[in-house]
Structure formats: C-alpha cells, structure tokens
N, C-alpha and C positions, 0 to 999 in steps of 0.2 A: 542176915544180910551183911551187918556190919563189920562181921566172922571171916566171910566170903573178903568180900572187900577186902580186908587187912590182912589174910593171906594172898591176895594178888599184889599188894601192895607190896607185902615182906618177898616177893619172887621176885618181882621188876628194881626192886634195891641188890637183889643178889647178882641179880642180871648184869647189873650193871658195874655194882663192886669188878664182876668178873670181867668186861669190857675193858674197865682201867688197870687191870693189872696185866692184862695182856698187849694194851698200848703200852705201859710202863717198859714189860719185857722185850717188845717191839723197838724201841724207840733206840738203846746202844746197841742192837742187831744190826739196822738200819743204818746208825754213825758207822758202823764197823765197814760196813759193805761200802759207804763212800772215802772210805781214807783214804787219802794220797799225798805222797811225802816225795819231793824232789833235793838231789843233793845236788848244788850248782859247786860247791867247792869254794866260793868267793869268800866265807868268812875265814877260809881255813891258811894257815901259814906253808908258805911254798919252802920244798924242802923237805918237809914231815909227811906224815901219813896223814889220812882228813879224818875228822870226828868220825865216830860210830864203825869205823872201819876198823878190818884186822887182815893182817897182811898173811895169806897161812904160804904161798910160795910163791918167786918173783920180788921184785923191791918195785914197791907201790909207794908214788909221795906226789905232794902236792907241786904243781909247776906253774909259771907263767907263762901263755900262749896270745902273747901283745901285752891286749890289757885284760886278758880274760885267764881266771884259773882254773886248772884242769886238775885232773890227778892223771899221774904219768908211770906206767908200768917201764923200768926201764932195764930189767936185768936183761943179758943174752943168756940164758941157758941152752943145754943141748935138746935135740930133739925131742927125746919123750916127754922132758918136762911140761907141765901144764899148771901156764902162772896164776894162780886164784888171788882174791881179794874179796871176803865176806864183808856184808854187810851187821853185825853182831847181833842188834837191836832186834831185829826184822823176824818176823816167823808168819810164813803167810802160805796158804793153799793156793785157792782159785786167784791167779792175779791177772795183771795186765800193766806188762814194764817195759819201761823204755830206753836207750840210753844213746847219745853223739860218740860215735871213734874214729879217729884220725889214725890211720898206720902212719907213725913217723920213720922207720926200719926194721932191719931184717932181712938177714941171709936166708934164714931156714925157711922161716914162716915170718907175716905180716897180720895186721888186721888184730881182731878183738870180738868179745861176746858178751853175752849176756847168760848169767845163772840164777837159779831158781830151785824151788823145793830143794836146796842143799842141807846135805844133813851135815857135811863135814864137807873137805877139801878133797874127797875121794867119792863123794855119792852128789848127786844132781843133775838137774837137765841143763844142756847149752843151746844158743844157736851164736853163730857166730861168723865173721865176715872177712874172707881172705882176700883183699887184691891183688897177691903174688900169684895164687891159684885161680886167681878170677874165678872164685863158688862164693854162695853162701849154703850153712849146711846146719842141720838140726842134728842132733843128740844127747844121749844119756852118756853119761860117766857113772862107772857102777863097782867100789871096791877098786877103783884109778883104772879100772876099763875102759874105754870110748870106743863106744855101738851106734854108728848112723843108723838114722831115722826115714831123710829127706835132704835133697841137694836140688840145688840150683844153679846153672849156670850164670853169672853177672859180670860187666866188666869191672876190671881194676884200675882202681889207682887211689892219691893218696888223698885225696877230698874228705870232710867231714860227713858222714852219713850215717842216719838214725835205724836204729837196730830195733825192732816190738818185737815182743813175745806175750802171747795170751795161754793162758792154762785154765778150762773149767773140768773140772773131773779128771777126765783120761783125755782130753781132747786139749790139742796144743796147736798153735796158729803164729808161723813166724813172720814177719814183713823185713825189709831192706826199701827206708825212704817211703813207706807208706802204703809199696804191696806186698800183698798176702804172697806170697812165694813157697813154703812151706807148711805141712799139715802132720800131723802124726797123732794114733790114739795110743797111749803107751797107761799100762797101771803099774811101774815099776815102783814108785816113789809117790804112796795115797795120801803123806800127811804133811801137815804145816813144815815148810825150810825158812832158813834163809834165803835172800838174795844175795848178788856180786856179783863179780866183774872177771874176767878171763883170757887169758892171749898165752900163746904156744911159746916154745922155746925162745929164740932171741926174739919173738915182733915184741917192738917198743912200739907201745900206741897211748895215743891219748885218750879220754874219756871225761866225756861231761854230760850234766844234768842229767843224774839217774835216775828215773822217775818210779817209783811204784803203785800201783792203785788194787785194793782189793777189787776180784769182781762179784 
C-alpha cells in the first residue's frame, strides 16, 4: 500500500514539476504578445534623425510642429522615388501599428504611410494616405516594386489623421481615423520585419506617435 501510495505521490510531483515549467515558458510568450512601444519624438533634438531610426531614402529629422515634435520627411525627390525611414530595433510578425501624418507639401504626391514586415528599403508592406489623390491604398513593395492590394476612395486635405494597419498571418486590415477601409490576404513576406515610415517623391509630411503592438 505504502508502494502504491508513493508512486502516486512521485507522478502528482511530476505532474506538477511539468505544470511550472510550462507557466515558466508561457509567461515571456505572453509579455511578448502585449509589447507595445510608441515613438512620440519629444525626447528627440529637432534637426536630427530620432533615436532608433535609420534614414535608408528621403531626409528624415526631427521638427517642431508649435510645441509638439514630429519627425519630418522633407526631401522633394522625383516620382519613383519611395522615401523610407526604418525603424532598426523592431522585428515583428503579426502586429497592430499606428501612426499621425500631416501632408505639409507636394507637387507630385502628398501624404504618407505606414511599413511593416520590412526586410530592407525595397521589400515590405505599405498602406498609406494621399490627399492630393484623395485614396487611401494598401500594398506590397517587393525588390522596389509597388503591387496594389486595396484602394479606397477618402477626401483630401491637410489635417492630421491616423493611419492602423493589422497583420495576423496573411491577413492584413488597414483603417484611415479608426475605419477598416482596407483588407488583403497576401503570403508575400511570412517572417518577422521591421517597421517604418514612408511618403513618395516630393510629399513632405509629418509623423507622429508611431505606435507598434505585437498581436
């Protein structure tokens, strides 16, 4: 009996060994999945580029906008160009990001966007907001390609308005001010990118508080 006994005993101590190490390995999955990191820009010197950023094309620096700092895309380049601003630190899959753009100018194009799953300054997904074109529109950049997704008709003009994009899997979900406007299932690009920032040849825009949250 006492045999019996102390083998049930020795299985409900294993039992349970195994219970804590699986909350153990549970517990930074868990932190992972609520991370969320916002860049207001306020600590950063206007002028320069902001912490954790890297300029790969366009001239990206930090600006005063009253009393509020922004970072400011302000090169006019020619049409094809496409002005990136990675995030360096960041490597994320399934997220949910957000960010403020003001189009301050712009002959060609206006407006600004948002990047994701970036591998480099030539692979990534955008969504992004023209009110020269009065759209907002979804796509991939693939090898400095750009392949629509999803378009929306929105009106223009030069207000601050918040840009989301979600990504779980192959499923991508873009908003302009809080709606869903945009949808696409794309498996172009399956692994952890960076984030960043984005605006077409001359549009100078501004940007603030770039939010990122794993999902």
């Amino acid at each position: 009996m006492n045999a019996r006994k102390n083998a049930w005993v020795l299985m409900a101590l294993r039992g349970l060994s195994l219970l804590v190490a699986m909350a153990l390995i549970a517990v930074p999955v868990m932190a992972r999945q609520n991370v969320e990191k916002t860049w207001s820009f306020e600590s950063d010197e206007p002028g320069k580029l902001a912490k954790d950023f890297q300029s790969e094309v366009g001239a990206w620096e930090v600006a005063n906008d009253g009393g509020n700092r922004v970072l400011h895309q302000k090169a006019k380049n020619e049409d094809a160009v496409f002005n990136v601003v990675l995030v360096r630190p960041t490597s994320h899959k399934d997220v949910d990001l957000s960010v403020r753009v003001k189009a301050m100018a712009g002959a060609i194009d206006q407006g600004g966007g948002l990047v994701w799953r970036a591998k480099d300054k030539a692979n990534y997904y955008l969504c992004r907001y023209n009110p020269l074109e009065d759209n907002f529109r979804l796509y991939k950049v693939e090898k400095g390609k750009r392949t629509q997704f999803a378009d929306a008709k929105v009106p223009g003009d030069v207000k601050w308005h918040t840009l989301r994009a979600t990504m779980v899997g192959s499923k991508i979900t873009c908003y302009l001010d809080g709606k869903p406007l945009l949808e696409a299932d794309d498996s172009s690009f399956t692994e952890a990118g960076m984030v960043g920032l984005w605006s077409k040849a001359d549009a100078q825009s501004y940007f603030d508080d770039l939010t990122v949250r794993e999902k």
